[in-house]
C-alpha positions as CSV (number, residue, x, y, z in Angstrom):
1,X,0.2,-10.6,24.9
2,X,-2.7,-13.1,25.2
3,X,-4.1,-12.1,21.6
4,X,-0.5,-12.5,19.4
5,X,-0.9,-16.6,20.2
6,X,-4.2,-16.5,17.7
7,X,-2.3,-14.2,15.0
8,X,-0.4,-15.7,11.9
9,X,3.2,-14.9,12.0
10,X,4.9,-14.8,8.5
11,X,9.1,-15.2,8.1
12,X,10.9,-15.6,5.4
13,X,14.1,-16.5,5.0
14,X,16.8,-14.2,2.9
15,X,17.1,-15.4,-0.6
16,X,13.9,-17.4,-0.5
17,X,12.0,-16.5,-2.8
18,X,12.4,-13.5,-6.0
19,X,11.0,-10.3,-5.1
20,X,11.1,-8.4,-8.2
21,X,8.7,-9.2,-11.9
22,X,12.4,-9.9,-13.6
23,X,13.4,-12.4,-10.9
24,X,10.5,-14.0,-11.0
25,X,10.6,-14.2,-15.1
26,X,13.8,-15.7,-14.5
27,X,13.2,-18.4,-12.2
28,X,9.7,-19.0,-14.2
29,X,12.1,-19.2,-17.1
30,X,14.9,-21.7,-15.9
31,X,12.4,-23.9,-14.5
32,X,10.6,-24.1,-17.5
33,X,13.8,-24.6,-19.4
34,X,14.7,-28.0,-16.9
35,X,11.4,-29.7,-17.5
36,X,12.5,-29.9,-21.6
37,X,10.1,-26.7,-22.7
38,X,10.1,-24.4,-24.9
39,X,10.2,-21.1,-22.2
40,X,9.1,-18.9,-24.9
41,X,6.7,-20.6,-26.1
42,X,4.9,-21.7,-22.7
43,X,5.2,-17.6,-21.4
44,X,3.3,-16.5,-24.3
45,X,0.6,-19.2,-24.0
46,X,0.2,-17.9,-20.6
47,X,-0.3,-14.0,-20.6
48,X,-3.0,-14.5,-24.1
49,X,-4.8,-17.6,-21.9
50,X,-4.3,-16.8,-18.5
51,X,-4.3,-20.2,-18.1
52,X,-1.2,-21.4,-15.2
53,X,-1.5,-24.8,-16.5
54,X,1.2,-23.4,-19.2
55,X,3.6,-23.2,-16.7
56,X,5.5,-26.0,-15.2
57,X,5.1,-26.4,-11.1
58,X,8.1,-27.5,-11.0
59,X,10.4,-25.2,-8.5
60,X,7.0,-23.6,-7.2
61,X,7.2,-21.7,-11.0
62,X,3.6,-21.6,-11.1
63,X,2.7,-20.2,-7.9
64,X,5.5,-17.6,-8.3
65,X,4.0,-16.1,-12.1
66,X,0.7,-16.5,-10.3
67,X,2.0,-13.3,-8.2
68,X,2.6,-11.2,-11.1
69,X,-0.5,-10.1,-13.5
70,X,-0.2,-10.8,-16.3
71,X,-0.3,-7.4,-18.2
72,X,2.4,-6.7,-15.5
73,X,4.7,-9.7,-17.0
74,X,4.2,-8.3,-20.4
75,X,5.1,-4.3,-19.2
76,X,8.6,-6.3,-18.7
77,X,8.7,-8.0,-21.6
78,X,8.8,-4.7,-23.0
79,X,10.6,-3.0,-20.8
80,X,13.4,-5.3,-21.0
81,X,13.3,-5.4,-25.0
82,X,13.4,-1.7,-25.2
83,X,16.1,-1.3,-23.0
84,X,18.2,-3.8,-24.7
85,X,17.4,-2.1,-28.0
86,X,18.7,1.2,-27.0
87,X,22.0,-0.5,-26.2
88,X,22.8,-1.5,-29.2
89,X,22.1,1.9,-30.9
C-alpha cells in the first residue's frame, strides 16, 4: 500500500472535458466563435501551419485541438462533409 502514495492518480469528472475529434471541433469552434474569429478561417490556418497560436486559449481550446493530430482533424472535416452530402441526395 506503501508504494500507491508516490503514484499520480488521475479523475475526472463526468462531462469535463470532450472525448470524441467532433466534440472537441465543436468546442474548438464555439470558443473561437466568442473571442470575435472567424472559426473557419483560424481551423484552416492551423492543420496547413500546425501552428496552435491560430487557436484561441480561451476555454482551454488550444490545449483541447492540441490532442487531436492534425490529419486526424481534417479525416473529420471530411467525414462530416461527406456525410452531410449524402443527405441531401
Amino acid at each position: 500500500m506503501a508504494g500507491k502514495i508516490d503514484e499520480t492518480r488521475y479523475f475526472r469528472l463526468p462531462g469535463d472535458t470532450p472525448e470524441s475529434a467532433a466534440e472537441i471541433i465543436e468546442k474548438v469552434y464555439q470558443s473561437l466563435k466568442a473571442k470575435g474569429h472567424d472559426p473557419i478561417m483560424q481551423l484552416v490556418g492551423y492543420i496547413i501551419s500546425g501552428d496552435p497560436t491560430y487557436i484561441t486559449s480561451y476555454n482551454n481550446a488550444r490545449s483541447l485541438i492540441k490532442r487531436l493530430e492534425r490529419d486526424e482533424l481534417l479525416e473529420e472535416f471530411v467525414r462530416f462533409y461527406l456525410t452531410e452530402h449524402d443527405k441531401k441526395k
